[in-house]
DRENVO-192422 format. One record per residue: residue number from 1; residue in one letter; x, y, z of N, C-alpha, C in turn. Coordinates in steps of 0.1 Angstrom, whole numbers. Each point is the difference from the previous one (the first is absolute). Example, Ala and Ser with C-alpha at 12.3 -4.5 7.8 and 13.67 -1.06 7.14 Angstrom:
% DRENVO-192422
@resi=1 | resn=A | n_x=132 | n_y=-57 | n_z=78 | ca_x=-9 | ca_y=12 | ca_z=0 | c_x=9 | c_y=12 | c_z=0
@resi=2 | resn=S | n_x=-4 | n_y=11 | n_z=-7 | ca_x=9 | ca_y=11 | ca_z=0 | c_x=-8 | c_y=11 | c_z=8
% end
This chain:
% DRENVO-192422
@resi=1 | resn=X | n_x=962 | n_y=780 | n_z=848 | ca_x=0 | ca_y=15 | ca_z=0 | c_x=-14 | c_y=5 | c_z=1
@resi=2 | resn=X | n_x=-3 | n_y=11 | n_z=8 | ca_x=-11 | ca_y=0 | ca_z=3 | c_x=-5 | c_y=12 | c_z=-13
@resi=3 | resn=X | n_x=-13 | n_y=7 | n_z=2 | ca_x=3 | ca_y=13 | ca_z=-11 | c_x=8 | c_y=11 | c_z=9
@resi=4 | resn=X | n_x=1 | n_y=4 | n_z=5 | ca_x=6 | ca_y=12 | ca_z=9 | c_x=16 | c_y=0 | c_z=-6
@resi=5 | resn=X | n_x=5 | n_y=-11 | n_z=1 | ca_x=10 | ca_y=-7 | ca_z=-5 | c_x=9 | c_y=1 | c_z=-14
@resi=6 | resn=X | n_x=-11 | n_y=-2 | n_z=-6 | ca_x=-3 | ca_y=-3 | ca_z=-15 | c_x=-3 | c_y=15 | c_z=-5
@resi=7 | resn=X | n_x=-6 | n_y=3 | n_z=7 | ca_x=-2 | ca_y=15 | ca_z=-4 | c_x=13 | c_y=9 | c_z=-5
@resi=8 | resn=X | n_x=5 | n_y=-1 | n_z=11 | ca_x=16 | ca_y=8 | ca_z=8 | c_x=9 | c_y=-4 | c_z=-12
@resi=9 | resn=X | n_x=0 | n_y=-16 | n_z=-2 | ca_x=11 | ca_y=-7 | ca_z=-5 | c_x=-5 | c_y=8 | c_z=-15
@resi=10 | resn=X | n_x=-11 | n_y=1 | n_z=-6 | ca_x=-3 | ca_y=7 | ca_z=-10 | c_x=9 | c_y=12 | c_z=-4
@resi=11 | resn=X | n_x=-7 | n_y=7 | n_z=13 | ca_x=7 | ca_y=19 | ca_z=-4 | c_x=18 | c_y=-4 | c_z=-2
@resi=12 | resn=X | n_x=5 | n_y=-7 | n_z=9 | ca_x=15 | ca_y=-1 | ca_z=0 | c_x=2 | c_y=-3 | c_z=-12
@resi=13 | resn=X | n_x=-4 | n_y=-10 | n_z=-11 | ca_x=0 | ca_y=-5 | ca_z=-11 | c_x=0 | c_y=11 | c_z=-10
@resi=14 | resn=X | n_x=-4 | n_y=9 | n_z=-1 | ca_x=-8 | ca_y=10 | ca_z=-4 | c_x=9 | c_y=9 | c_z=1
@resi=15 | resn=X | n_x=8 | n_y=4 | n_z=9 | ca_x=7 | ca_y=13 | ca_z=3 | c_x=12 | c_y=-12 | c_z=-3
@resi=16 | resn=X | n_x=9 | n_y=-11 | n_z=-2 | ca_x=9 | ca_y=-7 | ca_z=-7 | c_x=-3 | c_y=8 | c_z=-17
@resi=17 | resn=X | n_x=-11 | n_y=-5 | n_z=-5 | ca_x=-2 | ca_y=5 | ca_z=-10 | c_x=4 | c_y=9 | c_z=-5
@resi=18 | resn=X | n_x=-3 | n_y=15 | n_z=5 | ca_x=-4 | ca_y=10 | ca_z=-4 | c_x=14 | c_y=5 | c_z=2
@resi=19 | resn=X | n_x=9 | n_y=-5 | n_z=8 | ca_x=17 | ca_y=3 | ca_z=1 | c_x=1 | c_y=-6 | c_z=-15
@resi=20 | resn=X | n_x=3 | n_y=-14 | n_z=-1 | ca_x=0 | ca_y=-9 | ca_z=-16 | c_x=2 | c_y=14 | c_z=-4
@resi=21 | resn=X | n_x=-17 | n_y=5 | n_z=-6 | ca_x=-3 | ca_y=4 | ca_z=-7 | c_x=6 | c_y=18 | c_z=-6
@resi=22 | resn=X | n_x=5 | n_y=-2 | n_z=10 | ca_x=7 | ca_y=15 | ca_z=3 | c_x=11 | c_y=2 | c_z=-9
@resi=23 | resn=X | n_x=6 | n_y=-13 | n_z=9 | ca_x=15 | ca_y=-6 | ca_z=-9 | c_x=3 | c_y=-4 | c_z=-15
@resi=24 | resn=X | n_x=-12 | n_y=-5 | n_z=-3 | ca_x=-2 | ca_y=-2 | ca_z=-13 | c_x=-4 | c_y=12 | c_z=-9
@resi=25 | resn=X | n_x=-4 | n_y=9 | n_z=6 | ca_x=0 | ca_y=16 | ca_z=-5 | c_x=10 | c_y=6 | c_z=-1
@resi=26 | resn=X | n_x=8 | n_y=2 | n_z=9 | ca_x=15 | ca_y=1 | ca_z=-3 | c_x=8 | c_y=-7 | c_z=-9
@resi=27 | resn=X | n_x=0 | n_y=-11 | n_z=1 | ca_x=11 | ca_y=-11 | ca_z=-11 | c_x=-7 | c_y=4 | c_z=-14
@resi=28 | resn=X | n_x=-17 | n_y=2 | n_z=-3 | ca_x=0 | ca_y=2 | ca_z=-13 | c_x=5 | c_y=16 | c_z=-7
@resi=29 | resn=X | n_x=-4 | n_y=5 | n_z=11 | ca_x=6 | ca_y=17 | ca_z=-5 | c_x=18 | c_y=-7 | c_z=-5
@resi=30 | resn=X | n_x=6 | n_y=-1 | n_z=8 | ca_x=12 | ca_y=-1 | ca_z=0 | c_x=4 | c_y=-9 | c_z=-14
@resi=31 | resn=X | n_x=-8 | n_y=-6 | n_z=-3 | ca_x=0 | ca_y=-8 | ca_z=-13 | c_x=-3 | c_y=10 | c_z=-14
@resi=32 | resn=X | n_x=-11 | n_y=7 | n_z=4 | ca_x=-4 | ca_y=11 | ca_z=-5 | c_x=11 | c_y=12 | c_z=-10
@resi=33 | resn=X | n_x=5 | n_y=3 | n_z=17 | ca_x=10 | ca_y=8 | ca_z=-8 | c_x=13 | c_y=-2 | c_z=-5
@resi=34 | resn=X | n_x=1 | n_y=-15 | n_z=0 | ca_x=10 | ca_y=-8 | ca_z=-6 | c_x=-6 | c_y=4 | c_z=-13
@resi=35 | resn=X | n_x=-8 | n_y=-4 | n_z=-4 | ca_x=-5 | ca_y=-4 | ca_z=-11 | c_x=-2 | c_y=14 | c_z=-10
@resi=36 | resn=X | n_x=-4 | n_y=8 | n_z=6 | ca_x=1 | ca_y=14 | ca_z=-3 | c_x=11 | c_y=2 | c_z=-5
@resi=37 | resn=X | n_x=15 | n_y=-3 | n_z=6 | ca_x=10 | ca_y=4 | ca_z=-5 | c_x=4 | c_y=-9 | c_z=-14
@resi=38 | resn=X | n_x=-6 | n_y=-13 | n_z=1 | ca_x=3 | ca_y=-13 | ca_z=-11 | c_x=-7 | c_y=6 | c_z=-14
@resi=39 | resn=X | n_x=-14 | n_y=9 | n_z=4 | ca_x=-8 | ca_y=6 | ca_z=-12 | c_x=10 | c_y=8 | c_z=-8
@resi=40 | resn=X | n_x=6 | n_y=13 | n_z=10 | ca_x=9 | ca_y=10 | ca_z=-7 | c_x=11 | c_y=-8 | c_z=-9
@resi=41 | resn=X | n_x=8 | n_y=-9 | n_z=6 | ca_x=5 | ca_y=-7 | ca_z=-5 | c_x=-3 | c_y=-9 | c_z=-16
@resi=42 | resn=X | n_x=-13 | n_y=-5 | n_z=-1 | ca_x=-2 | ca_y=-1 | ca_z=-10 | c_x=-1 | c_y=3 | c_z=-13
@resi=43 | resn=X | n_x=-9 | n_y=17 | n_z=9 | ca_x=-4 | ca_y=4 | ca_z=-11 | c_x=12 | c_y=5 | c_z=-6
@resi=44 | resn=X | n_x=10 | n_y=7 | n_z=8 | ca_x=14 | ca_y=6 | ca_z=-9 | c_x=5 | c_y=-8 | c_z=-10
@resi=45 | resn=X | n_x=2 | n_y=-16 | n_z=2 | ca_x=4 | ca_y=-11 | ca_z=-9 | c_x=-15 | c_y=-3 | c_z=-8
@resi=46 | resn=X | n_x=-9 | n_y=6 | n_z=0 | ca_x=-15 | ca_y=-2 | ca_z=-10 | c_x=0 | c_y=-16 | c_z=1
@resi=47 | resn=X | n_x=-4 | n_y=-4 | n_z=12 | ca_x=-7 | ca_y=-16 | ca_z=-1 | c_x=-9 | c_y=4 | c_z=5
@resi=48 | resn=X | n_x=-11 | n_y=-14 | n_z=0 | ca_x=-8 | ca_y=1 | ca_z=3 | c_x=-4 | c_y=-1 | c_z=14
@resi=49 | resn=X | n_x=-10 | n_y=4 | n_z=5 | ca_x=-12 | ca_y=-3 | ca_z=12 | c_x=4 | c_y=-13 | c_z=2
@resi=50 | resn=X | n_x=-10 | n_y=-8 | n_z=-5 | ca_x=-1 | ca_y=-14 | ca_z=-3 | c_x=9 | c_y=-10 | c_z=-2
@resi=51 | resn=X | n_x=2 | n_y=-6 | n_z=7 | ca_x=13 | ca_y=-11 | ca_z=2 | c_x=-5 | c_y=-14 | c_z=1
@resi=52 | resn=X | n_x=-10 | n_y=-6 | n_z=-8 | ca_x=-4 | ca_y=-9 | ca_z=9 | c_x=13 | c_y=-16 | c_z=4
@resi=53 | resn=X | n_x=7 | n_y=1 | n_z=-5 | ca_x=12 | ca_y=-10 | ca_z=5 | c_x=6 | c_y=4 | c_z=17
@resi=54 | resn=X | n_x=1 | n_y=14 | n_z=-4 | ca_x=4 | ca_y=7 | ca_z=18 | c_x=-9 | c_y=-6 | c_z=8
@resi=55 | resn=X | n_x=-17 | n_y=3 | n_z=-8 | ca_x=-12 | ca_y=-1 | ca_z=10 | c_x=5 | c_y=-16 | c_z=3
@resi=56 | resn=X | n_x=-1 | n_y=-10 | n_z=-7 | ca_x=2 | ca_y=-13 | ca_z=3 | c_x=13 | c_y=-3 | c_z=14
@resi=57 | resn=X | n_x=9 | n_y=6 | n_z=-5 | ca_x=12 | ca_y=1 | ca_z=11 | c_x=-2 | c_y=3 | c_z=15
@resi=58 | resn=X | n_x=-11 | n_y=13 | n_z=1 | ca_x=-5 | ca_y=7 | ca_z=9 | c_x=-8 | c_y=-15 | c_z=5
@resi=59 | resn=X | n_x=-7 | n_y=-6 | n_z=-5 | ca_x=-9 | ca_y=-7 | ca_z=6 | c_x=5 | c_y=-16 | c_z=2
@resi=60 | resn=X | n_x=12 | n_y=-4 | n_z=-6 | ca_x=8 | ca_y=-11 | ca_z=-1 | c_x=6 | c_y=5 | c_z=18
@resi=61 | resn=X | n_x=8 | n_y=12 | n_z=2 | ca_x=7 | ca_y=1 | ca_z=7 | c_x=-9 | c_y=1 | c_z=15
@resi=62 | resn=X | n_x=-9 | n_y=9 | n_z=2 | ca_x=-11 | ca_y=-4 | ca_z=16 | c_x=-5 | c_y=-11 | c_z=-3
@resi=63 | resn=X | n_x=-2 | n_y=-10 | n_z=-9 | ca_x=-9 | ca_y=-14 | ca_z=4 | c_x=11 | c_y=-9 | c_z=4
@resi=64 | resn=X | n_x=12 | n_y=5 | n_z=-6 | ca_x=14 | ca_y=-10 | ca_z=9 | c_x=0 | c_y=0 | c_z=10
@resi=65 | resn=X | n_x=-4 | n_y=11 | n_z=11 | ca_x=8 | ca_y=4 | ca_z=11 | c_x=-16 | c_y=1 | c_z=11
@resi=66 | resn=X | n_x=-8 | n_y=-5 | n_z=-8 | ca_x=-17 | ca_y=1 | ca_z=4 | c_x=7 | c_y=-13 | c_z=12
@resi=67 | resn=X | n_x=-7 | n_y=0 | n_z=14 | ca_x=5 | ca_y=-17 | ca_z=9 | c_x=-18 | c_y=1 | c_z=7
@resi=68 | resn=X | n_x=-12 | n_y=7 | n_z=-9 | ca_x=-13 | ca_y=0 | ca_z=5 | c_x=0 | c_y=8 | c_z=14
@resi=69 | resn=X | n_x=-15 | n_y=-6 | n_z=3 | ca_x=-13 | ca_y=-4 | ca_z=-2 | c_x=-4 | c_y=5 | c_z=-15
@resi=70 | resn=X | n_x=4 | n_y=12 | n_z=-6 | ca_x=-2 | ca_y=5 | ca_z=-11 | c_x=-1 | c_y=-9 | c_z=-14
@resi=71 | resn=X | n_x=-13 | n_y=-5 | n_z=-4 | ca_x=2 | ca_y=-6 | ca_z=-13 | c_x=8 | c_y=7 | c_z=-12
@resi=72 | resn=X | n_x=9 | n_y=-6 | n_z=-7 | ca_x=7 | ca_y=4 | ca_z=-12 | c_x=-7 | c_y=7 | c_z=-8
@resi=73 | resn=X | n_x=-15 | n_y=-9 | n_z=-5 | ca_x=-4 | ca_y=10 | ca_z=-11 | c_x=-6 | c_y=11 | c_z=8
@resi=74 | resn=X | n_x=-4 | n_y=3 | n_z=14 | ca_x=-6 | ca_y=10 | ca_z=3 | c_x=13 | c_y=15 | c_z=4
@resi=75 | resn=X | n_x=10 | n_y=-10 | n_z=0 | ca_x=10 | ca_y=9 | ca_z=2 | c_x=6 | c_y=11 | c_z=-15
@resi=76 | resn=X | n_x=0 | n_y=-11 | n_z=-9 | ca_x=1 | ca_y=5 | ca_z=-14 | c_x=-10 | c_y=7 | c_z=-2
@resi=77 | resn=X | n_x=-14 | n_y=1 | n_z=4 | ca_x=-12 | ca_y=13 | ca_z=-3 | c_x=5 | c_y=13 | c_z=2
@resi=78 | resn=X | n_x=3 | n_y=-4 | n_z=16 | ca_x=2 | ca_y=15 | ca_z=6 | c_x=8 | c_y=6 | c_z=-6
@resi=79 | resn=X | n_x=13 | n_y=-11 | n_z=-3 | ca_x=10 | ca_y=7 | ca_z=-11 | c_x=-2 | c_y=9 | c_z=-8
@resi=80 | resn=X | n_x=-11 | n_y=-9 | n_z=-11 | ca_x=0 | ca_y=9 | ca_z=-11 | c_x=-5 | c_y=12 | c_z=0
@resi=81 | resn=X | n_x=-11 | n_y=-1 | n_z=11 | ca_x=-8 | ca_y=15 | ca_z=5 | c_x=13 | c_y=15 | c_z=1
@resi=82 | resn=X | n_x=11 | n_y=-11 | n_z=10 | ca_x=11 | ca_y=14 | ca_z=5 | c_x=6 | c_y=1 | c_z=-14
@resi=83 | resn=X | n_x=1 | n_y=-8 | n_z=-13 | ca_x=8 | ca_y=4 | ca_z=-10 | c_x=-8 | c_y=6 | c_z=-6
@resi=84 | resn=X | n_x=-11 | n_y=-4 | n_z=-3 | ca_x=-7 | ca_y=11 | ca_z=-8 | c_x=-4 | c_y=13 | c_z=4
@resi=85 | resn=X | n_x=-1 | n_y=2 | n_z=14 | ca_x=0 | ca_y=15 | ca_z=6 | c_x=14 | c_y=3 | c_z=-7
@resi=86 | resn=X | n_x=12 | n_y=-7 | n_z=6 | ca_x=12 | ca_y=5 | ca_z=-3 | c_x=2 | c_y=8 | c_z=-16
@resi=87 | resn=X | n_x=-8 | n_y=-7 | n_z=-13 | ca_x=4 | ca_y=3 | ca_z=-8 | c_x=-12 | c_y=12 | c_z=-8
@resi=88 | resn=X | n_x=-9 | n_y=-1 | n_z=7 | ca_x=-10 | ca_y=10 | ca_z=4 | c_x=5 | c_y=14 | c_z=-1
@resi=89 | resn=X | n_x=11 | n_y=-2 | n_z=11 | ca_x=3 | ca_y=14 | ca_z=7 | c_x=11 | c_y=5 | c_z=-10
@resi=90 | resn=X | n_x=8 | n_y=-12 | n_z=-4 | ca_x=11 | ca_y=1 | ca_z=-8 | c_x=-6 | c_y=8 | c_z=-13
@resi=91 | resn=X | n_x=-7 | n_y=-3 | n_z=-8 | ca_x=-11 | ca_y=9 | ca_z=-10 | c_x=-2 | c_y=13 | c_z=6
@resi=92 | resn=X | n_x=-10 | n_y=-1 | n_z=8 | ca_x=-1 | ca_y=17 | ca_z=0 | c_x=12 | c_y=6 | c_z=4
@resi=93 | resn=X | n_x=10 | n_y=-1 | n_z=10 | ca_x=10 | ca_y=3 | ca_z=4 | c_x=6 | c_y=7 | c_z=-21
@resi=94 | resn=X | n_x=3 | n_y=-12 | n_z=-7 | ca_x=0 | ca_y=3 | ca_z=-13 | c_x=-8 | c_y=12 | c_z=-5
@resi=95 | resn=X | n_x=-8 | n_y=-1 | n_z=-1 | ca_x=-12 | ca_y=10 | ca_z=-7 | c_x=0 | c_y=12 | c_z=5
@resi=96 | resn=X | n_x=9 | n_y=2 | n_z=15 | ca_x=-2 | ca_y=16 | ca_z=4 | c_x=10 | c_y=2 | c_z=1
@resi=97 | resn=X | n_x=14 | n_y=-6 | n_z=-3 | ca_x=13 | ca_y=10 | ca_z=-4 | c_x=-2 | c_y=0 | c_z=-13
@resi=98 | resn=X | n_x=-6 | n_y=-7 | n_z=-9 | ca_x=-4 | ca_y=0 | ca_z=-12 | c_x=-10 | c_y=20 | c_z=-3
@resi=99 | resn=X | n_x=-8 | n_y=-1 | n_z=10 | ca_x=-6 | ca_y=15 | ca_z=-1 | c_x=2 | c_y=9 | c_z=6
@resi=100 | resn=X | n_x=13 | n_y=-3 | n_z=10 | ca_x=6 | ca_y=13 | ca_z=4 | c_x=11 | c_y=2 | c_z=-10
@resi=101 | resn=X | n_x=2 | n_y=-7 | n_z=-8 | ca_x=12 | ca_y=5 | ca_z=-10 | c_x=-6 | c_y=7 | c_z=-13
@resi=102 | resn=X | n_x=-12 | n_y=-4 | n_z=-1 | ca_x=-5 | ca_y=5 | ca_z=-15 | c_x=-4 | c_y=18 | c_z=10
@resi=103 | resn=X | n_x=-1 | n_y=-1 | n_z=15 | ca_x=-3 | ca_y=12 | ca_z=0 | c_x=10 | c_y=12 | c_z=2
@resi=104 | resn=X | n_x=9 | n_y=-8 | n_z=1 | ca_x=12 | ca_y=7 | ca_z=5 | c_x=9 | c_y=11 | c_z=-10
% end
């Protein structure tokens, strides 16, 4: 492959990606506002945020179904990153029907 070649094969690589990347923007919203409704849910029944046995489950269940290039434990990082955003949001989500009701 020459560079001219290589070049090209680059940008194509690149715009593959940035689709990926799109898509994976969508699937996490959509996760998102799963999860949003799982919060409301909780808090009505007063449990907690924090699940870490769920979190285990969560991370038991994509490294089953992981078939690579993706290493396991790199796959489990990213995990924890989307759960901890997840439970992130789930808190404040908390904390501001919590202060629209004391204002109400």
């Amino acid at each position: 492959m020459n560079r001219k070649e290589a070049l090209k094969a680059i940008a194509a690589y690149r715009r593959q990606i940035d689709e990926v990347d799109r898509k994976l923007v969508r699937l996490l919203n959509e996760r998102t506002r799963i999860v949003e409704k799982l919060g409301r849910v909780k808090e009505q029944l007063h449990l907690p945020v924090y699940e870490p046995k769920r979190e285990d489950e969560v991370f038991r269940n994509v490294q089953s179904c992981n078939e690579g290039p993706l290493p396991p434990d790199a796959l489990r990082r990213l995990f924890e990153r989307i759960v901890d955003e997840m439970r992130t949001l789930q808190r404040m989500n908390r904390e501001n029907r919590n202060q629209q009701g004391k204002t109400d």
